[in-house]
FIVEXLUM-288133 format. One record per atom (N, C-alpha, C): x, y, z. Coordinates in steps of 0.1 Angstrom, whole numbers, plus 5000, padded with zeros to 4 digits. Layout:
XYZ/...
END
This chain:
225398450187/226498490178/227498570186/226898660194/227698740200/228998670209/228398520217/229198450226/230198390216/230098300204/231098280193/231898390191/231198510189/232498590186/233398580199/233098660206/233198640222/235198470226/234398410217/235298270218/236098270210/235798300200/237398350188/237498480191/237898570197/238298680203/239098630214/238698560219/239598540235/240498440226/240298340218/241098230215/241798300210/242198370200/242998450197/244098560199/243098620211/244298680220/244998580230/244798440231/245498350238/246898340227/246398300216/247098260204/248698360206/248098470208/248998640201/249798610218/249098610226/249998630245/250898480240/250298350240/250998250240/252398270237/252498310219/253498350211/254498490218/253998550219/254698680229/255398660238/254798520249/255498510258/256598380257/255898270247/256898200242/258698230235/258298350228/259498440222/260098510237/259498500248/260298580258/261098470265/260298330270/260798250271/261798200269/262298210251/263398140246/264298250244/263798380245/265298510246/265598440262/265398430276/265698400284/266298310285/265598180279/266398080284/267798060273/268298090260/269198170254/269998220265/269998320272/270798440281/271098310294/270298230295/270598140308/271798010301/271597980293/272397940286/273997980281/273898090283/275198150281/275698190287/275098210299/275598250312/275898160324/275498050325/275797950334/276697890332/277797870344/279197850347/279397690341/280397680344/280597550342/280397460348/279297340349/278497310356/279697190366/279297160379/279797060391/278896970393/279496880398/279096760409/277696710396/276996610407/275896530403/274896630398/273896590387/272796680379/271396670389/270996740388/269296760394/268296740384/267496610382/266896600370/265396680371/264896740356/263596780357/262496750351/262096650358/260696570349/259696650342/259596640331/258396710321/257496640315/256296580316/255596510312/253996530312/253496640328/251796650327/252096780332/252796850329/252397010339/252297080326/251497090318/251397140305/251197080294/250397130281/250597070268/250397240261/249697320258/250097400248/250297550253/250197560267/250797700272/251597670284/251997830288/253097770303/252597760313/251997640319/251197620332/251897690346/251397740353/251897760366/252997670369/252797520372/253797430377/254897440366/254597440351/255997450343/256597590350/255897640347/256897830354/257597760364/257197700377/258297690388/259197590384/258797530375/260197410372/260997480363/260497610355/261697640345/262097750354/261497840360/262497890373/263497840382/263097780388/264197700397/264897620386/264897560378/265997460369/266897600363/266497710361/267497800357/268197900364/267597900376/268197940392/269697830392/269597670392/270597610397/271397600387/271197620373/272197610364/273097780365/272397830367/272997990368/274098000384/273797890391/274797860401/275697750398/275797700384/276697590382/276397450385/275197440388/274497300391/274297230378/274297150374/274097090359/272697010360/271797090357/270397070351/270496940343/269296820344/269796720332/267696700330/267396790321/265796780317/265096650311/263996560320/263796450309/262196500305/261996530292/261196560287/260296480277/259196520276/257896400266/258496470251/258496370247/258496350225/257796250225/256596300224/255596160220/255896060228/255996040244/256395930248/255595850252/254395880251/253295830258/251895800246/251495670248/250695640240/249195720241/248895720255/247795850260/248295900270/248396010270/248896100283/247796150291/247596190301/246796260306/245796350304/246896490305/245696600300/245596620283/245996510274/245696500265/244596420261/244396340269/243396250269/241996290265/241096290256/239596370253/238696220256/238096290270/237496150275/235696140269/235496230261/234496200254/234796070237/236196120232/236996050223/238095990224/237995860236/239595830242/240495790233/239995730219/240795690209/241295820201/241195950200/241496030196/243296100200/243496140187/245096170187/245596270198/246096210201/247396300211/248096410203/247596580214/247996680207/249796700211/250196560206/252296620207/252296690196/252096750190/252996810181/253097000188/252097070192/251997150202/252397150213/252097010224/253097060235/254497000231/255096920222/256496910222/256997090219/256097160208/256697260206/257097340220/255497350228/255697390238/257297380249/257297280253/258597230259/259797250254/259797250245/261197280231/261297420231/260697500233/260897660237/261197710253/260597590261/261597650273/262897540275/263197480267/264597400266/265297510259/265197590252/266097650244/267297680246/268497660237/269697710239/270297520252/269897430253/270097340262/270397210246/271797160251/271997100245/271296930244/271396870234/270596770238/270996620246/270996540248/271296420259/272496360248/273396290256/274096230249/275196120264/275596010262/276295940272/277496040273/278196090267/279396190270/278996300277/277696350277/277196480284/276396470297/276796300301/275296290312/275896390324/276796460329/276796530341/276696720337/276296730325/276696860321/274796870322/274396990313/272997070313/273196990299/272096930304/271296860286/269596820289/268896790275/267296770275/267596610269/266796510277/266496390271/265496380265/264896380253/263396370245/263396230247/262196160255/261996020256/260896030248/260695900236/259595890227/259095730232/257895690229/257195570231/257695490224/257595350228/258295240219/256895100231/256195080225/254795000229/255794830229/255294770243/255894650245/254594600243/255194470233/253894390230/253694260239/254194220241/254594090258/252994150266/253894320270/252894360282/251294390276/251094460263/249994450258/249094350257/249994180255/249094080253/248794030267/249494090276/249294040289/247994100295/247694270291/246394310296/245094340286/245394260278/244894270265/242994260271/242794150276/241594120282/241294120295/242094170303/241794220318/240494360321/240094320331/239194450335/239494510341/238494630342/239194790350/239194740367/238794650370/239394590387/240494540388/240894450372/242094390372/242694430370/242894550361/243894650357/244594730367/243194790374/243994850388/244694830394/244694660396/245994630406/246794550400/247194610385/248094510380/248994530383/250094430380/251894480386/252494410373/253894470372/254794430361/256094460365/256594310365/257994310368/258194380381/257394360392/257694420404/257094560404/256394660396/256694770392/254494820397/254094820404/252494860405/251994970393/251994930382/251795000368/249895030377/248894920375/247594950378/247495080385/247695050401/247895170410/248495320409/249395300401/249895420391/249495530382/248395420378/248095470367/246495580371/245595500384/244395550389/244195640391/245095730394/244695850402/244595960390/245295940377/245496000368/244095990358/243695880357/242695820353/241495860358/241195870373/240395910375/239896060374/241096140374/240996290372/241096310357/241296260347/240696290336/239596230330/238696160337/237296110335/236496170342/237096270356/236296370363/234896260374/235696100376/235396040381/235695980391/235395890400/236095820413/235395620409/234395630406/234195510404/233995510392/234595370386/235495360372/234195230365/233695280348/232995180349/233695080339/232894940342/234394870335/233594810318/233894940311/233294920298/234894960289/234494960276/235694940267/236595100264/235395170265/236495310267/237395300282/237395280292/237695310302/238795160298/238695020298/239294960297/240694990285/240095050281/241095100266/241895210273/241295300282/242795430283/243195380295/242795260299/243795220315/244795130308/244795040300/245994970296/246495050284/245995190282/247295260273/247595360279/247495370295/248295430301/249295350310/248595230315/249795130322/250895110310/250995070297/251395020288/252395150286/252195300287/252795460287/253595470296/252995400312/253395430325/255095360321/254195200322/255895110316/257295130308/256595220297/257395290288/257995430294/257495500304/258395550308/259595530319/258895460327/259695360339/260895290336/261195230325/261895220312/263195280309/262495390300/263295460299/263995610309/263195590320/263395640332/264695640340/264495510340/265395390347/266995430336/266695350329/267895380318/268695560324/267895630320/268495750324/269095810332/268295770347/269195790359/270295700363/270395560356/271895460365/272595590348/272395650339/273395740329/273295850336/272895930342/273096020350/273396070364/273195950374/273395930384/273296080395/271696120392/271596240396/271996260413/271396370423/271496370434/269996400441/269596460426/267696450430/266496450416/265596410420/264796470406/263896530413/262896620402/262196690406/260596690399/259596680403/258496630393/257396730397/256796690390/255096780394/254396680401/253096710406/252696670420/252796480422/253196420414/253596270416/252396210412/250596290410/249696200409/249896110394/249796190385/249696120378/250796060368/250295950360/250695870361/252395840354/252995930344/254095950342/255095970352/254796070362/255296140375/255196060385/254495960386/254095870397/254595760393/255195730381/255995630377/257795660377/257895800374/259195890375/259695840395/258695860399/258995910413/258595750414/258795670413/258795510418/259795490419/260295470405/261695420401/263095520406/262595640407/263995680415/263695690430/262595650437/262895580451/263295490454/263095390441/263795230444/264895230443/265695330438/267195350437/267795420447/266595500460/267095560472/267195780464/266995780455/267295880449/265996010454/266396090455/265496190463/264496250456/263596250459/262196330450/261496440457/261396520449/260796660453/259496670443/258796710448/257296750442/256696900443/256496930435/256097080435/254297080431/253597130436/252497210434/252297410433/250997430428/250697580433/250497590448/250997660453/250797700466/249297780470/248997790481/247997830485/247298020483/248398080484/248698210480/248998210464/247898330460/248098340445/249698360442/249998340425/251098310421/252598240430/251598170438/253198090445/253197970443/254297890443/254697750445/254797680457/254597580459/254797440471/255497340467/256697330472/257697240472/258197160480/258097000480/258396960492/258996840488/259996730499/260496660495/259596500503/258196550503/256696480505/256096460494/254896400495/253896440486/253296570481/253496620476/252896770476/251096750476/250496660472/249296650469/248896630485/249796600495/249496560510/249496690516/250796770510/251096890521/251496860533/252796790533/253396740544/253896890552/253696910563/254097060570/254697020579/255997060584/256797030596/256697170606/256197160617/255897240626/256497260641/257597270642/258197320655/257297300666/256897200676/256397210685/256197330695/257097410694/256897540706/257297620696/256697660685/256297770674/255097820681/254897970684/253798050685/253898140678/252998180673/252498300665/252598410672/253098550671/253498680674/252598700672/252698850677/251598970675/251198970659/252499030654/252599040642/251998910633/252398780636/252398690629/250698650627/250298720640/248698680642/247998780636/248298900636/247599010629/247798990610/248198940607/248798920592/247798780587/247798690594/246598570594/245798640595/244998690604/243898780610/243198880594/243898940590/243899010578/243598920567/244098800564/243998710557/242298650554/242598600573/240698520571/239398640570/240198770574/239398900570/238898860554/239798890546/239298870532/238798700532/238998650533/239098480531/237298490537/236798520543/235598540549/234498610542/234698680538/234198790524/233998730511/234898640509/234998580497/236298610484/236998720493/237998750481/239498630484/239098520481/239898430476/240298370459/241598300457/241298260444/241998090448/241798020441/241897860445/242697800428/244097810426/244697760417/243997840404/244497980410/244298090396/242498110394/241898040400/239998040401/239698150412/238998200409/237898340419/236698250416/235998180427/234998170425/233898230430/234198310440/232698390445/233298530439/232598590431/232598740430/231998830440/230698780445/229698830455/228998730461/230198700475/229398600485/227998650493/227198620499/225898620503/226398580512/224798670524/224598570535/223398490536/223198460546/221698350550/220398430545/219798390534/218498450536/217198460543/216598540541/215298520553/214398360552/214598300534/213898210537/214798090542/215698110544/216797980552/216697990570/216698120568/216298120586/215198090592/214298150584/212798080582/213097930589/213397850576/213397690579/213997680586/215097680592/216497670602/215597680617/214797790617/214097810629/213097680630/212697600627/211997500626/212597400632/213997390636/214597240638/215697300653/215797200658/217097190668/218297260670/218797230656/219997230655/220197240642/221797300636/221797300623/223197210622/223697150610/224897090612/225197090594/226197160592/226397180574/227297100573/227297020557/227796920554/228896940541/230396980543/231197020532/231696920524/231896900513/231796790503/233396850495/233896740489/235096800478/234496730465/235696750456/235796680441/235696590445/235196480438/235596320440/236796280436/237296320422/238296310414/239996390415/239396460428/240796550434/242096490431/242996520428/244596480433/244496460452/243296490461/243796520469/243096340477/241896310466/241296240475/241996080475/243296050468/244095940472/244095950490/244896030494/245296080507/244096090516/242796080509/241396100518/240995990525/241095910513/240095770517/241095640525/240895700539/241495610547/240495550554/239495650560/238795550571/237395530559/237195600548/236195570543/236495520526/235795430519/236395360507/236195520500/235695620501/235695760489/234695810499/234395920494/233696030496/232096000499/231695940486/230295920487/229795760495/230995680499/230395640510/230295690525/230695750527/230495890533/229795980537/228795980525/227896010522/226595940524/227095850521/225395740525/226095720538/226395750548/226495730563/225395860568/226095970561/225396060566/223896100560/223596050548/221995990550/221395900556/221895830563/221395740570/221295860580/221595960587/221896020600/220896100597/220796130583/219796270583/218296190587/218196060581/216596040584/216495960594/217695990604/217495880618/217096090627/217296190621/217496290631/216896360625/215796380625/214696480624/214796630628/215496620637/215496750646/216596840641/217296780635/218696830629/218596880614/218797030609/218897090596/220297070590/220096930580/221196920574/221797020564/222997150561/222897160549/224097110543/223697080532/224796980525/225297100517/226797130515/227397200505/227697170496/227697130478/228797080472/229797170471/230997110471/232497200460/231897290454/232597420450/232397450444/233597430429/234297390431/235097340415/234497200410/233497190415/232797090408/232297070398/231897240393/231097280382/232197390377/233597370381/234497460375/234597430357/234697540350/234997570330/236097440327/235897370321/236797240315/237197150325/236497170337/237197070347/235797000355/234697030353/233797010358/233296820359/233196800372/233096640377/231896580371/232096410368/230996350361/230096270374/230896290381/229896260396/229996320408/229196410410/228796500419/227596490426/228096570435/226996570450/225296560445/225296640437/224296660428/223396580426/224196460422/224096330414/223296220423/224696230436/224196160444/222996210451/222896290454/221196320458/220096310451/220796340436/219196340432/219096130428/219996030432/219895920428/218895840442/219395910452/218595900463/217695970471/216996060465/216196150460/216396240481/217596290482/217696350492/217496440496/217396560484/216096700482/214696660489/213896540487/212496490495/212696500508/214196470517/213996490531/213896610534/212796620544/212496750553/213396840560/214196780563/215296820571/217296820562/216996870550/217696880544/217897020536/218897070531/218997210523/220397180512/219997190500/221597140493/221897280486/223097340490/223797440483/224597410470/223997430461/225197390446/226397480443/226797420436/228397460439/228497600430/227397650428/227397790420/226897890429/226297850440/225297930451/227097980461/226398090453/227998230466/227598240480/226898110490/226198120502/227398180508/227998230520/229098240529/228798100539/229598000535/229797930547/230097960561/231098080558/231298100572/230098150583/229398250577/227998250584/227198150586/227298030578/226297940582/227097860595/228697840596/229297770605/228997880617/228897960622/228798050628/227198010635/226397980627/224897920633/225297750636/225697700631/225797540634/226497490647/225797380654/226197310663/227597270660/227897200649/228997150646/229497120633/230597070632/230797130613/230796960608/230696920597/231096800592/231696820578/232996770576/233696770565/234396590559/234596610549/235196500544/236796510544/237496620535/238696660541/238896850529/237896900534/238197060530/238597110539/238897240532/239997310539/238797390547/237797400545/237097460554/236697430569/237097310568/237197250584/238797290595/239297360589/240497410593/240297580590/239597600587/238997770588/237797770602/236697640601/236097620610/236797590626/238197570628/237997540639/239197640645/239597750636/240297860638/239197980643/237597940636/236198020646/235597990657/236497830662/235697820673/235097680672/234897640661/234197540660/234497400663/233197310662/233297220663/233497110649/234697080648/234497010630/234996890629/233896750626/234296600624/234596590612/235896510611/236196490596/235996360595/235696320585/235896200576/236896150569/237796250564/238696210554/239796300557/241096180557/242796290563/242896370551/243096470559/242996620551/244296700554/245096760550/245796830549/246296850565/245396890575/245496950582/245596850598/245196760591/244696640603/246296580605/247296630603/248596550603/248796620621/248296740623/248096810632/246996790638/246596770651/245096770662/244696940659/243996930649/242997020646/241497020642/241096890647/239796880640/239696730648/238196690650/237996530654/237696440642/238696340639/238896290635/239396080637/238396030638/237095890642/238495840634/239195690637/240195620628/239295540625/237595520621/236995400616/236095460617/234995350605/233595380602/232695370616/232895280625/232095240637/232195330648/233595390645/233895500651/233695630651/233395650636/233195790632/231695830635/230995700633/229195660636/228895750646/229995690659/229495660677/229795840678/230795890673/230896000674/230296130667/229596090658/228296180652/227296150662/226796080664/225796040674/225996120682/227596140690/227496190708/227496320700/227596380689/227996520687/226296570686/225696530679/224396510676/223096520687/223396450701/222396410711/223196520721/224396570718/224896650729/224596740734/224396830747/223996960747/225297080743/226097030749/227197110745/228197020737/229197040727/230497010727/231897100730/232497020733/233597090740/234597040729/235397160723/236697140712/238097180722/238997080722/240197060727/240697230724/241097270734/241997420725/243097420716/243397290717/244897300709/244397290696/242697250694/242397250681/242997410673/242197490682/242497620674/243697660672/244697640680/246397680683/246397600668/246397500671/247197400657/246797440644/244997460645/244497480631/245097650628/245197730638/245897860633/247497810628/248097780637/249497760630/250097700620/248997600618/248997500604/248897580592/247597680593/247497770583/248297920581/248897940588/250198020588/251397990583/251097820585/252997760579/252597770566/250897710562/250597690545/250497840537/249997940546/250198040539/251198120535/252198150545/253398270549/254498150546/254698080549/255897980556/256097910539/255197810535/255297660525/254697760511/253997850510/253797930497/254998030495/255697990484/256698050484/256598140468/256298270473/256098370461/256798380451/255998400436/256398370421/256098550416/254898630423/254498740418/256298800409/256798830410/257698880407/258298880393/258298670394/258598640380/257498590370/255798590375/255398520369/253998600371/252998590359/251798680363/250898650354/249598610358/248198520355/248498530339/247698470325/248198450318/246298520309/245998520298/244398530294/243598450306/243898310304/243298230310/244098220326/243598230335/243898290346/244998130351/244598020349/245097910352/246497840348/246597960339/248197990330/248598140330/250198120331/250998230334/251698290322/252598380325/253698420319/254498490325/255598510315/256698570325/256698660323/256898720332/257098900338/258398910331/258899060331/260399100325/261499150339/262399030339/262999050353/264399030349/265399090357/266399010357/267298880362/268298820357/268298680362/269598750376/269998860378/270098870394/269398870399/268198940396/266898960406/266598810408/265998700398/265698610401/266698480409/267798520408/269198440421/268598520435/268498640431/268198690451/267098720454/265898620445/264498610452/265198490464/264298550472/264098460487/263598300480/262398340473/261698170470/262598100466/263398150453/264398050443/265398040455/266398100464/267098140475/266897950484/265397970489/264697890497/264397760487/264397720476/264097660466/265397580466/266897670464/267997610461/268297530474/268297630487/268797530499/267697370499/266697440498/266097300499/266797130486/266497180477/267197070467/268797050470/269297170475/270697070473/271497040489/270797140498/270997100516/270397080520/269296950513/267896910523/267397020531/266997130527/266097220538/264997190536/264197250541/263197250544/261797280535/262097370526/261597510518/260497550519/261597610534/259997710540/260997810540/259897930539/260298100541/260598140556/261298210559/261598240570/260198360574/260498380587/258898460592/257798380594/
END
């Protein structure tokens, strides 16, 4: 009883902060409205479609920040926004009840309060500040076309030139909390009424930009499938796309005119790190080591641990130790992973094969820990796959679940060598020294930071020599790179929101702080935010 209470208590005060800060929301955006000049030149459009349904997500805060930074400089904002436009949307989607209604009538409210005071679309107003509400209109042609196709077929359907299937996957797979898709009637049912949503916006997409003839748009991270369809169709027109995520540093943004889900980093070849610049990282992996990190508004270790006596215990029994770091399957990130391997968990059966060819060697396998993250938690996990191949029975195994607060970094500290698929911990590993094989292009691998095999036959031969070796020897430029890589992502590409924006009940939603709209023209971020959209910079922070 007590936890029920406990859950209408908190839902409630979500209820009362939501409304509080919604009403702050629309007194601002009101004052931004009446204060921005008379708008110039071509509009900057701002895609609104998955960064939110019934509070203000992090990514909405940086889109309605910067969209009211450029209108407050006379830039003419032109907002394309969801009204029901989508037959299933994403994080609307209830994948236990795929046929279940879409909650528009809350996020339209939502969105409709940070539009406020913004007049609405009209052919006479395409170069001025207006909101386009695009609603669904279901093509029946395309419906009878995928009417009886399967989830293989679907995947790689195309229409009218347009890769709807492909489009639609990555979104699909992250709200099933899956990577391999099974081809039964629920799953066939929300892929052709999201290709069939995707089309419908591509559509009316299209229509909007040859009427507004912007100079950029702007979206949230491009995966899924509205945004991934937004950002098709204004590439095929040469039109510029910027993608924003959370940045790596609490309450900041990542903006880039890349993939944001890639973290494209541009790094000055003869950039070195200062005194200063090294003591301030240094401080960083200080806490980062401890465990006082948060990962997209999440704290997951409160009280990290070290090795206990019965791990050393076993560990003393074998050769060598070699820990095994795992991600989501269903990440935004693992499009960008599976290059040299078809996903993760084939991957995984390589390196079972390795554990029971190598006796000598103490595998421990890590899972994620946002594996088993509150409302996000994966339907196929490491977990899964071990216990299907009953990988707990090998002798020479140890599996950490993604609740266990172990410190990795102490175990990398005992290990021969590191093995990752594409975490960021293999770029913390090789800033200690280490030795870390990846499997999967990771963020950090755009840079010689890590060894990284361009094939299965390859990645084999090189576990092997890492394995049978007495020593390995890691290139130095690993460390140089993996440090400077993680200095551009932290200091440089996280570009700070603390000021205007601050954790929300639920930590993974914001609200706005009480600031002024000078103060927010001569933040550095919005500053670095504007050169970037309208003088191609960079939008990196200086320092």
């Amino acid at each position: 009883m007590k936890s029920l209470n406990e859950f209408f208590t908190q839902r409630l005060k979500r209820g009362v902060v939501r409304r509080l800060n919604n009403l702050k929301i629309a007194r601002v955006a009101r004052e931004v409205a009446r204060r921005e000049p008379p708008p110039s030149g071509a509009p900057v459009v701002f895609f609104k479609a998955s960064s939110g349904i019934d509070d203000l997500s992090w990514n909405s805060g940086f889109h309605l920040l910067a969209s009211w930074a450029l209108r407050l400089k006379g830039v003419p904002v032109a907002y394309f926004a969801c009204h029901s436009g989508m037959s299933k949307c994403v994080l609307g989607t209830d994948r236990d009840n795929p046929h279940r209604a879409m909650p528009c009538r809350s996020c339209v409210y939502q969105s409709k309060t940070l539009y406020s005071g913004v007049e609405p679309f009209k052919r006479s107003n395409a170069q001025t500040t207006h909101v386009n509400w695009f609603e669904y209109h279901r093509d029946e042609e395309l419906a009878s076309r995928i009417s009886s196709l399967s989830v293989p077929e679907l995947s790689t359907f195309h229409f009218q030139g347009i890769p709807l299937g492909p489009l639609c996957l990555p979104g699909l797979r992250w709200i099933l909390r899956i990577h391999h898709l099974n081809d039964d009637e629920n799953t066939r049912y929300l892929l052709r009424e999201y290709i069939l949503s995707a089309w419908n916006v591509a559509r009316k997409f299209s229509d909007f930009l040859d009427q507004t003839q912007p100079r950029a748009v702007v979206v949230f991270n491009g995966q899924f499938y509205p945004e991934a369809a937004a950002r098709w169709v204004a590439q095929q027109r040469g039109i510029r796309v910027l993608t924003h995520e959370v940045g790596l540093q609490p309450a900041s943004a990542f903006f880039t005119d890349g993939e944001a889900t890639a973290y494209p980093i541009r790094i000055p070849d003869e950039f070195e790190l200062n005194d200063e610049q090294n003591a301030r990282l240094d401080a960083y992996l200080a806490r980062r080591f401890q465990g006082d990190f948060t990962m997209a508004g999440i704290k997951f270790w409160a009280d990290m641990k070290g090795l206990d006596e019965a791990f050393l215990q076993k560990a003393a029994r074998f050769k060598q130790i070699v820990p095994v770091f795992t991600n989501v399957i269903f990440d935004t990130s693992q499009p960008h992973a599976n290059t040299v391997f078809e996903d993760m968990f084939e991957w995984l059966d390589v390196v079972l094969e390795t554990i029971r060819s190598h006796r000598e060697t103490l595998f421990v396998i890590r899972a994620h820990p946002d594996e088993l993250r509150a409302r996000k938690s994966s339907r196929e996990t490491v977990q899964g796959w071990m216990e299907r191949h009953e990988v707990q029975k090998e002798p020479n195994v140890v599996f950490v679940r993604p609740t266990e607060a172990l410190s990795s970094y102490e175990l990398i500290q005992k290990s021969k060598f590191v093995m990752i698929y594409n975490s960021t911990i293999g770029l913390e590993a090789s800033i200690m020294g280490a030795a870390v094989l990846c499997a999967g292009r990771a963020r950090f691998t755009q840079y010689p930071t890590v060894f990284f095999p361009q094939s299965v036959e390859a990645y084999k031969a090189q576990l092997e020599k890492f394995l049978n070796a007495e020593r390995i020897e890691t290139p130095p430029e690993f460390r140089r790179n993996a440090r400077r890589f993680l200095y551009y992502q932290l200091f440089r590409t996280s570009l700070p929101f603390g000021d205007f924006l601050e954790p929300s009940v639920r930590t993974t939603q914001t609200r706005l702080k009480s600031f002024t709209l000078e103060a927010l023209l001569k933040s550095e971020s919005i500053t670095t935010i504007l050169e970037g959209m309208l003088n191609d910079g960079d939008f990196l922070l200086g320092g």
